[in-house]
C-alpha positions in Angstrom: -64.3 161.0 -209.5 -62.9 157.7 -208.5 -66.2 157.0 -206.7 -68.3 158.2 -209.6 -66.5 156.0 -212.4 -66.6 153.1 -210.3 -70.5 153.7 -209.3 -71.3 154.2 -213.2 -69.1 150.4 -214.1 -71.5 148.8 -211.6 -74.3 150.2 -213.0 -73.5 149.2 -216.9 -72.4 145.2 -215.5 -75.4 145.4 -213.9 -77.8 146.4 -217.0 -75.8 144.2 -218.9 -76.4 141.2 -216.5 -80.1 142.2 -216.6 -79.9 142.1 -220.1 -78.0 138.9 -220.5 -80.8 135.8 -221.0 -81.2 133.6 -218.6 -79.7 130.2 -218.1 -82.1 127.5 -217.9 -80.7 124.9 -215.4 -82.3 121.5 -213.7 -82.8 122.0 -209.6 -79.7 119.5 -208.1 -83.0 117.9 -206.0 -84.8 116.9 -209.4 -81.9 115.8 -210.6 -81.4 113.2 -207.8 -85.2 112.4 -208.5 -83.8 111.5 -212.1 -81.6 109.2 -211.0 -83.8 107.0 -209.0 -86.4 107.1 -211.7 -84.0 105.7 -214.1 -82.7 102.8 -212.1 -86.3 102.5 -211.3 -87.1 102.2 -214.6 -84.2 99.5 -216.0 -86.4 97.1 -213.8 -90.0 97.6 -214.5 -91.4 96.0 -217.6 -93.8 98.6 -218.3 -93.3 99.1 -221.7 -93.0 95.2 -222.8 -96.3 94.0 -221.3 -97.7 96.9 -223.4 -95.9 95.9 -226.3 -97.1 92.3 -225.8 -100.5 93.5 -225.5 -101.1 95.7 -228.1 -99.3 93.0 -230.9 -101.2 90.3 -229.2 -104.7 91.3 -228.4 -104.5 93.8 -231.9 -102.2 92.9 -233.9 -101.6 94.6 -237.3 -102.5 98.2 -237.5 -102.7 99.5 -241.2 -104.0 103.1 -240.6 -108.3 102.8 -241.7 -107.8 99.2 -241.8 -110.3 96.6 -239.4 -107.5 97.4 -236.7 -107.2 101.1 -236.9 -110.3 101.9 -234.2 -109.7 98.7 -232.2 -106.1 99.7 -231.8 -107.5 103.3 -230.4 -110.0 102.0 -228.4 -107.0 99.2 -227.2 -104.8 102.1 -226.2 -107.5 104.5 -224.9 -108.2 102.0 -222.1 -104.1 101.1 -221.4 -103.4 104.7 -220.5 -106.4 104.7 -218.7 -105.3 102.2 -217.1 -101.9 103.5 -216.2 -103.5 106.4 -214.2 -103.4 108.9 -216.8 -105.0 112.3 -215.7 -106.7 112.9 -219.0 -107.2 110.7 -221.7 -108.8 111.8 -225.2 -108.5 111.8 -229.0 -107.6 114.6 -231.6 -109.4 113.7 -235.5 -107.1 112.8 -237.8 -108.0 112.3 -241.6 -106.1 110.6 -244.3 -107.3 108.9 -247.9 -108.0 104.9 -246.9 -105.8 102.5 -248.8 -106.4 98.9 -249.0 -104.3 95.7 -250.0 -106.5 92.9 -250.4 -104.2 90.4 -253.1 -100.4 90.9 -254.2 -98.5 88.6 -256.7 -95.7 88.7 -259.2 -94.0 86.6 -261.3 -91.0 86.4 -264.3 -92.9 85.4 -267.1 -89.3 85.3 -269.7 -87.0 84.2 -270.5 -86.8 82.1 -267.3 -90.2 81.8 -265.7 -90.6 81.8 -261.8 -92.4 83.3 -259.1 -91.3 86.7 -257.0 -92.1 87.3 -253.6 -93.0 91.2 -253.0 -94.8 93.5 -251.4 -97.2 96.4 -253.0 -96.5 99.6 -251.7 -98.5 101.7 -249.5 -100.6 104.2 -252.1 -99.6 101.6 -254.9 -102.1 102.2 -258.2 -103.6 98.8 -258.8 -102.7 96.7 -262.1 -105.6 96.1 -264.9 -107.7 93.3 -263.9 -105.8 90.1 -264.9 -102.4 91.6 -263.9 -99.8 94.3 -266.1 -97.2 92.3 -268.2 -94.4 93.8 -269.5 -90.6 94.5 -270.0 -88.0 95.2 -267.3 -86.2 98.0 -267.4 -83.4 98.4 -264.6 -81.9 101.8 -263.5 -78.7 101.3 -261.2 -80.0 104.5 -259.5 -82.3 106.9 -258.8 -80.7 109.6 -260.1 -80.2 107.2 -263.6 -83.6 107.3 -263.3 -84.2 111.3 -263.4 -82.2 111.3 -266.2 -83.5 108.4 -268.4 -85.5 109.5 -272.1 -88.9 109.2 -271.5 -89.3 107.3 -274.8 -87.1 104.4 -273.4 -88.9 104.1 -270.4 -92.6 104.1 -271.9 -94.7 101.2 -270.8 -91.8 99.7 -269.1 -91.6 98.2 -265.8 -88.9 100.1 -264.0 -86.6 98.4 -261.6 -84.0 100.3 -259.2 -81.7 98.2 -257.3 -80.3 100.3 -254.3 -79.1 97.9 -251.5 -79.1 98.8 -248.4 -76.1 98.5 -246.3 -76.5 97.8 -241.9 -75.0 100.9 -240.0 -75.6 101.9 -236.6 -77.7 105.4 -237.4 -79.3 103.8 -240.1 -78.8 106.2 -242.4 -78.8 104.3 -245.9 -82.5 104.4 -245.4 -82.1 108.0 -246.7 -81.2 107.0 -250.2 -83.7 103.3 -249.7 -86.6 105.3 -248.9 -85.8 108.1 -251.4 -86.6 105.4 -254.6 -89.2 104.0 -252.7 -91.3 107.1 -252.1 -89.8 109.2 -255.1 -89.0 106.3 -257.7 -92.7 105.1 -258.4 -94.1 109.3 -259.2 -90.8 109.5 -261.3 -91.0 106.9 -263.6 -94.8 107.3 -264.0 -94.0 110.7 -265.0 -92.1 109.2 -267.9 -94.7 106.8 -268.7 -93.4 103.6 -266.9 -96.2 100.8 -266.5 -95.1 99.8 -263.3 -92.3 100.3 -260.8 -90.3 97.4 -258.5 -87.4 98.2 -256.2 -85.1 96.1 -254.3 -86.8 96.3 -250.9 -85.6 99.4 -248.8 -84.4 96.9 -246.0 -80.9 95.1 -244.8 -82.0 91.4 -244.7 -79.6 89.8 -247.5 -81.3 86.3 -247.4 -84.4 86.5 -246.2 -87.2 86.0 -248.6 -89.2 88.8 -247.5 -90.2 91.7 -248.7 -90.5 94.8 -247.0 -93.7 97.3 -247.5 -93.9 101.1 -247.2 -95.2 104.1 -249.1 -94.8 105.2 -252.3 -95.2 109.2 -253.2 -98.6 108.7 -254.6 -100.9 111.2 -252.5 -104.2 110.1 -253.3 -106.3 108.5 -256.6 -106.0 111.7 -257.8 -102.6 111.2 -258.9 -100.6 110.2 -261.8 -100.4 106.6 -260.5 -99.1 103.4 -261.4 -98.5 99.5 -259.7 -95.7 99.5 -257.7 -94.0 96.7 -255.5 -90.7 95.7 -253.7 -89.0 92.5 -253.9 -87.5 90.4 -251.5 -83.7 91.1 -251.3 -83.1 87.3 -252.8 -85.8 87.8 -255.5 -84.1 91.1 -256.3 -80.8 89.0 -256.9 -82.6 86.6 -259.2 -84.1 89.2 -261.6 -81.0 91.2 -261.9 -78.9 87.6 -262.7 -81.0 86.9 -265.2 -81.1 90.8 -266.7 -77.0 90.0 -266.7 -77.5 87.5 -269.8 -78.7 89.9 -272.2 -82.5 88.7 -272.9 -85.5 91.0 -273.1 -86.7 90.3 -269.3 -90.8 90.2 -268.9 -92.6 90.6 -265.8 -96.3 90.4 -264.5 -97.4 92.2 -261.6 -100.9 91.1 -260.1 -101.8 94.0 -257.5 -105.1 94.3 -256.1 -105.0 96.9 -254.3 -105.8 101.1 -254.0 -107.6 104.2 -252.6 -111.1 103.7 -251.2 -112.1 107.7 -249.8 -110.4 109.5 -246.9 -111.3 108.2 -243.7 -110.6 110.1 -240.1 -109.0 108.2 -237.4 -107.4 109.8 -234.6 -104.3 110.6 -232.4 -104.9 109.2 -228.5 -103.0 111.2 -225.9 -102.8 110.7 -222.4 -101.8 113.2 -219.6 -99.7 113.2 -216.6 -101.5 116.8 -215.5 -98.5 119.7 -214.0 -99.1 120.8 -210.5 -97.2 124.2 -211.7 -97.6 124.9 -215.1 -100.1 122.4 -215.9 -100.5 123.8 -219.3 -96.3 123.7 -220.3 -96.3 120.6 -222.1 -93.5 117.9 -222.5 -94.4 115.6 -225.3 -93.4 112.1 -226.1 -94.8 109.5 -228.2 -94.6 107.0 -230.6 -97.1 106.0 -233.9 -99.9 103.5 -233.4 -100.1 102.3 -237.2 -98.5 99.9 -238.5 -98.1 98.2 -241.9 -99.8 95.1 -242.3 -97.6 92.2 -243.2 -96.4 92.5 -239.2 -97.6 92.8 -236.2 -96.0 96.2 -235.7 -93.8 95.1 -232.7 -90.7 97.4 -233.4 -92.5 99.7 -235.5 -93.9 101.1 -234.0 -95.9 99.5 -231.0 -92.7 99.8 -229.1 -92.5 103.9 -229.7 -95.9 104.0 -228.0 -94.8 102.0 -225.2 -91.7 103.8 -224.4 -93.5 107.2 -224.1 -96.4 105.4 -221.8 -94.0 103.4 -219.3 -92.2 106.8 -219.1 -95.0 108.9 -217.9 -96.7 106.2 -215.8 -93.3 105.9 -214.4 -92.8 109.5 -213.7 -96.9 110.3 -212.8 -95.5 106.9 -209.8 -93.5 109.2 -208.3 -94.7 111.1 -204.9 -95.0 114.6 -206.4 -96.4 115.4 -209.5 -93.9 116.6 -212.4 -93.8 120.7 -212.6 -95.0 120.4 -215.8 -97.7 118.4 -218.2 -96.3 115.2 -219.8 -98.1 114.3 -222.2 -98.2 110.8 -224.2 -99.0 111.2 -228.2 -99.7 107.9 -229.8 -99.9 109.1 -233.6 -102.1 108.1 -236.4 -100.8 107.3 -239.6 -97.4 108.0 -239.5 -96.6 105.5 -242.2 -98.7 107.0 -245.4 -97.2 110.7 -245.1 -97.1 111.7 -241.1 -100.7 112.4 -241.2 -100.7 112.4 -237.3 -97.9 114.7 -236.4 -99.4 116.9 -239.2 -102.8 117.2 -237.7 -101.3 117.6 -233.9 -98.5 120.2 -235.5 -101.1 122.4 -236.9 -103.6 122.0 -233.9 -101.2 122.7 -231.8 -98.7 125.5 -234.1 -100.2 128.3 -232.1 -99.6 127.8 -228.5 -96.0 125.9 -229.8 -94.1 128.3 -226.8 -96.2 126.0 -224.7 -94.2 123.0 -225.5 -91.1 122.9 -224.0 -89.4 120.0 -225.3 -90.7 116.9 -227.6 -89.1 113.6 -228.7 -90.7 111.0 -230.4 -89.7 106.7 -230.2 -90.0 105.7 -233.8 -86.4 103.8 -234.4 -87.1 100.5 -232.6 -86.4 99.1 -229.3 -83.0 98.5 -229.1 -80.7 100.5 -226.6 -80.7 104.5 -227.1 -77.6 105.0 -227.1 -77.0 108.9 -228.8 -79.0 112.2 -227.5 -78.7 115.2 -230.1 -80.6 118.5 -229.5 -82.4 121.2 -230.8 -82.3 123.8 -227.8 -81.7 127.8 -227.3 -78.0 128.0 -226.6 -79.0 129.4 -223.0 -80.2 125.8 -222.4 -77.7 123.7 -223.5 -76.4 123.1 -219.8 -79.7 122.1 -219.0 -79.0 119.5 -221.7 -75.8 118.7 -220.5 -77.7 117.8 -217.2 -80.0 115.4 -218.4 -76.9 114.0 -220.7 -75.2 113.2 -217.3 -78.2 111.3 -216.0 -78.0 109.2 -219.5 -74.9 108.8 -219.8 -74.6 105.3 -216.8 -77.3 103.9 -218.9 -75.4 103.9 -222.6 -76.7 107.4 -223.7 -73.5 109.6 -225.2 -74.1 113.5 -225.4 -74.1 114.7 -229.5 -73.7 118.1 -228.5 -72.6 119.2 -232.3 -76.0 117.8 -234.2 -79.2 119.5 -234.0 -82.0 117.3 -233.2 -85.6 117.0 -234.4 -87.9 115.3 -232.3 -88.6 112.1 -234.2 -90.9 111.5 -237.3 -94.3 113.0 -236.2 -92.9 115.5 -233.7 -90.8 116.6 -236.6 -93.5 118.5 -237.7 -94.3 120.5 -234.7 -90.3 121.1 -234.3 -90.1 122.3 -237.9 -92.5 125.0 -236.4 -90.7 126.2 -233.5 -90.7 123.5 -231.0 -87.4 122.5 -229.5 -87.0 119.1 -229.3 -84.6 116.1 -229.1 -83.5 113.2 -231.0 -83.5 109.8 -228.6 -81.4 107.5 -231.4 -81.7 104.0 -230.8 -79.2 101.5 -232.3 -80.2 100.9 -235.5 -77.8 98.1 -236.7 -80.6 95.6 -237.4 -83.3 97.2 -237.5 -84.1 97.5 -241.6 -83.7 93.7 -241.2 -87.5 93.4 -240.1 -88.8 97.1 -241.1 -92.2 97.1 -242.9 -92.1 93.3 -242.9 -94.0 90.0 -241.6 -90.8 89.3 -239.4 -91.5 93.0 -237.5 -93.3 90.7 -234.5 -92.8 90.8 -230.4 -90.2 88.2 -230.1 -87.5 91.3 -231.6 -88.0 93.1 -228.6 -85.8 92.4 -225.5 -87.2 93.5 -222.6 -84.1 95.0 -221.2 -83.7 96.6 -224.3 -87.2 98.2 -224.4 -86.8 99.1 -220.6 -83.9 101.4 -221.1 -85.3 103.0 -223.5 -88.4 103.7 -220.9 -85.7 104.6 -219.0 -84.2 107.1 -221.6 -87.6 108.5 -221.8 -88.7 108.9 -218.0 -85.6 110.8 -217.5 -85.6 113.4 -220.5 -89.4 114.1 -219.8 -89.1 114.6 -215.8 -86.2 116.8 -216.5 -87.3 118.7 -219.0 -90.6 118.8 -216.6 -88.4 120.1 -213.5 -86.4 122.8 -215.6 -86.2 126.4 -214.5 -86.7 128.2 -217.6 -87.3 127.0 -221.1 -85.5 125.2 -223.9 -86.5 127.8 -226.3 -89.7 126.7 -228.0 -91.5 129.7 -230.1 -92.6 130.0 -233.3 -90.0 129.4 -236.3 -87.3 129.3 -233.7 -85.2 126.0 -235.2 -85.8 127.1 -239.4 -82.5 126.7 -239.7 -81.6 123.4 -238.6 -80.7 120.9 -240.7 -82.7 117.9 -240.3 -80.0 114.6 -239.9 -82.7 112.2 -239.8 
């Protein structure tokens, strides 16, 4: 009986083992592999020499601007050049948007000139320029609650400033007015809408670009613009003495048709599950006031010195690495939306994504959005990370970075690379976003960062969980 009972507790551990899911874990020999790579990596300068280039030899890229196919073609050629296995483009279309002349000025009671910036999907003013009263909102949510009547051919202002912090997260609330406040206060009949700019540069006289919430020329639109973080002081001094404030807004700019661009992706082929995909990327557009160094040239970079880095080595990665360099992330993630939805039904296919879109300054936290059977494998590539500056998050989910988001939000797992963010909203969306920001050392750990996370998750035996509508439930911290 003895014999039998202990014969039948086998059996059930062992149906219970075969039941259990399987661990995904990182071979000790890739791991090694890893380690040289990285070290490898903190050396070569990869990624700055493409940064240099692309600023240099391109320049600006506002998505279906003169740049936008030049940039493609630019980048075509570069991982082309970096021994890519396959190099090709995906469509991508998105209503054009131009900026051809942008002016303001306080007309009473103390006339001056403003510097600003229109916004991305900005309405234009009437031909002469829009005149009229400021009408300042210490908040967006003041804003939401403000009597239409009161805010009728007004120029609305909102004056949220930014504060510096390492995860940059005040750009929640900065971007929030900029995208949201313009559609708001046109919804209550404002003429116009100005913000303090969504940035972290106290005194420097420049303003800082991005989009509004206007979709199209279809919309409900009116002029919008941000203001320097000086010219924001001004106009709220002189709002303190009590006088009817008038302001004229000169914007020439607005929506020309849709136009299709593209996303260009190069491939570092599998020799074992060539189509398993681990993607990386950055965007290629840029706004124009820049040259679109840290934002987002250096993404692009990252995710091509990492491949090149890793398709360098003497055996081929297990699985396909594949380089995204998105269109028109900065208008409304056109890019990652058109590669999401291409892409949604083979999602189990891709194994793990992160995207560079937070600068070039050191990566120095790792967060993950991973089945829990592959959290060691995690742990693995965190232990890899960790000589270079890279600490372990282990409690946040992650989402894979602005375009990837999208791909994550349907089922992909993914990570989020965060890069020190202290100064970064000091040059975001501005002329001062140029190649001189970028340290090289800086730029080449984050290759570093990359190269590791990509052949790792490339090397893995078993998956990190990818499937459709597997991560609903994380809470995006980005």
């Amino acid at each position: 009986m003895k014999h039998l009972l202990a014969l039948s507790l086998a059996a059930a551990c062992c149906a219970a083992a075969a039941a259990a899911p399987a661990e995904t874990r990182i071979p000790d020999a890739a791991v090694r592999t890893a380690e040289q790579l990285r070290d490898r990596a903190l050396s070569d300068d990869t990624a700055y020499k493409f940064v240099e280039g692309l600023t240099t030899e391109i320049g600006p890229r506002l998505a279906a601007g003169d740049n936008d196919a030049k940039a493609r073609d630019w980048v075509a050629a570069k991982f082309k050049a970096l021994g890519f296995d396959k190099v090709y483009t995906e469509p991508v279309t998105y209503p054009k948007w131009v900026r051809r002349h942008e002016a303001g000025a306080i007309v009473s009671p103390f006339p001056q000139p403003l510097v600003l910036a229109a916004l991305g999907h900005s309405f234009p003013t009437p031909q002469g320029g829009l005149t009229a009263e400021v009408l300042r909102f210490e908040s967006f949510d003041a804003l939401k609650a403000a009597d239409p009547a009161k805010v009728k051919g007004k120029i609305v202002y909102i004056g949220f400033r930014m504060q510096r912090h390492k995860d940059g997260h005040d750009y929640g609330m900065g971007s929030t007015v900029r995208v949201g406040g313009p559609p708001l206060a046109a919804s209550k009949g404002a003429a116009g809408f100005l913000l303090r700019s969504a940035g972290t540069d106290a005194t420097d006289r420049m303003a800082h670009t991005g989009v509004t919430g206007f979709a199209d020329a279809k919309a409900n639109g009116i002029p919008a613009a941000a203001l320097s973080n000086p010219d924001a002081d001004q106009l709220e001094r002189i709002l303190t003495y009590g006088k009817p404030v008038t302001v004229k807004l000169d914007l020439d700019v607005g929506f020309e048709g849709d136009y299709t661009g593209a996303n260009v992706i190069g491939e570092v082929t599998g020799k074992k599950y060539p189509d398993q995909v681990v993607d990386i990327g950055g965007h290629l557009d840029s706004w124009d006031p820049g040259t679109g160094a840290i934002d987002d040239a250096a993404g692009v970079a990252i995710a091509a010195a990492a491949a090149h880095l890793i398709k360098q080595l003497p055996e081929r990665p297990d699985r396909t690495i594949r380089v995204i360099a998105f269109a028109n992330e900065e208008s409304g993630l056109y890019g990652g939306k058109a590669y999401a939805e291409k892409h949604a039904a083979e999602v189990a296919k891709h194994v793990l994504g992160s995207e560079s879109d937070f600068g070039a300054a050191p990566i120095w936290r790792m967060r993950a959005s991973v089945k829990p059977e592959a959290r060691a494998a995690i742990a693995q590539i965190a232990a890899v990370l960790k000589p270079i500056g890279v600490e372990y998050d282990a409690n946040s989910p992650g989402n894979g970075g602005s375009d990837l988001s999208v791909l994550h939000q349907k089922g992909m797992a993914a990570l989020s690379l965060g890069q020190d963010g202290t100064h970064y909203f000091d040059l975001h969306h501005t002329a001062n976003d140029t190649l001189d920001k970028i340290e090289p050392k800086d730029i080449a750990q984050n290759a570093a960062v990359y190269a590791v996370y990509a052949y790792l998750a490339a090397q893995a035996e078993g998956d990190f969980g990818s499937k459709p509508g597997a991560f609903a439930k994380d809470k995006d911290e980005d």
